[in-house]
C-alpha positions as CSV (number, residue, x, y, z in Angstrom):
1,X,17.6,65.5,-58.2
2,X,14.9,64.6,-55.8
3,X,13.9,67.7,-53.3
4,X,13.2,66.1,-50.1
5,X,10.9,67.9,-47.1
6,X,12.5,68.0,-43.7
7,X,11.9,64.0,-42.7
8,X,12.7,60.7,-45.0
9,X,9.6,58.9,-45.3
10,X,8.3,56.0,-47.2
11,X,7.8,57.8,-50.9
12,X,11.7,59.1,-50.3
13,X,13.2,55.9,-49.9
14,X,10.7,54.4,-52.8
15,X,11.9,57.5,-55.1
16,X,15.4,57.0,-54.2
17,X,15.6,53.7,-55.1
18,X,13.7,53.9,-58.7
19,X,16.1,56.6,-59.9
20,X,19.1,54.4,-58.2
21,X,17.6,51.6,-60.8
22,X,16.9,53.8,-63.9
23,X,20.5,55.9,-63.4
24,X,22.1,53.9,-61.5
25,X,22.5,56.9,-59.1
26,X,20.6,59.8,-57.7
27,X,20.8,63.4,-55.4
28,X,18.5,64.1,-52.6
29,X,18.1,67.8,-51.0
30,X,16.4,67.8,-47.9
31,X,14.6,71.6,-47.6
32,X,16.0,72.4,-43.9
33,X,17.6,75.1,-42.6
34,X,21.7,73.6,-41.7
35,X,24.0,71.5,-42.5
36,X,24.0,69.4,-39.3
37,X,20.1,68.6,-39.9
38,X,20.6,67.8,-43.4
39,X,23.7,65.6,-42.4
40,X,21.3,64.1,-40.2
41,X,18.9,62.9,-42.7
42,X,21.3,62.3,-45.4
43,X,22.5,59.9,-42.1
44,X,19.4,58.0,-41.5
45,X,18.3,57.9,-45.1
46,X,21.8,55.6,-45.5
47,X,20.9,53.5,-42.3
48,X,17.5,52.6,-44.3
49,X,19.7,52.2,-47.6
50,X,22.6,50.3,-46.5
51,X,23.4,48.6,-49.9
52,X,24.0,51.9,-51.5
53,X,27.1,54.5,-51.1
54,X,26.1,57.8,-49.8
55,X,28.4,60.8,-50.2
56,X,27.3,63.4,-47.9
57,X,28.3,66.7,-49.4
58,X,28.5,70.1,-47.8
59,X,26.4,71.4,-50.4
60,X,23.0,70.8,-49.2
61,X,22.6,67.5,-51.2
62,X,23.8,63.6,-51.2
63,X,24.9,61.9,-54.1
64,X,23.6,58.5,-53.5
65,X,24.9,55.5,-56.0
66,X,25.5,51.5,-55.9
67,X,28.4,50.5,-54.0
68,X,31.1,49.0,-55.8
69,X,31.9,45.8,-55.4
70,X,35.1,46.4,-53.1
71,X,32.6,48.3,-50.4
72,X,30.2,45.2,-50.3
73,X,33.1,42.8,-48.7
């Protein structure tokens, strides 16, 4: 699990995708205060990240993985 502070930066989206290509997936926790503000930047983290599935939990954490091959069509 990668513990994220309260923004996605540079280093997050590099982090995200080295443990996407050693696991082939990967959970982020942003450390903010809400749902709706870590919905947020679960949100834009996928913008940056469009080739990879993003399931945005109500847990506090996204489960990030690549997308099958039905999603890329």
């Amino acid at each position: 699990m990668i513990f994220a502070r309260n923004s996605v930066t540079n280093e997050l989206v590099s982090e995200v995708k080295k443990q996407i290509e050693l696991n082939g997936k990967c959970r982020v926790s942003f450390n903010v205060i809400g749902r709706t503000k870590h919905e947020l930047l679960s949100g834009e983290l996928a913008q940056i990240l469009p080739e990879y599935h993003f399931d945005i939990g109500y847990n506090y954490q996204c489960k990030i993985t690549i997308k099958s091959e039905t999603e890329n069509i």
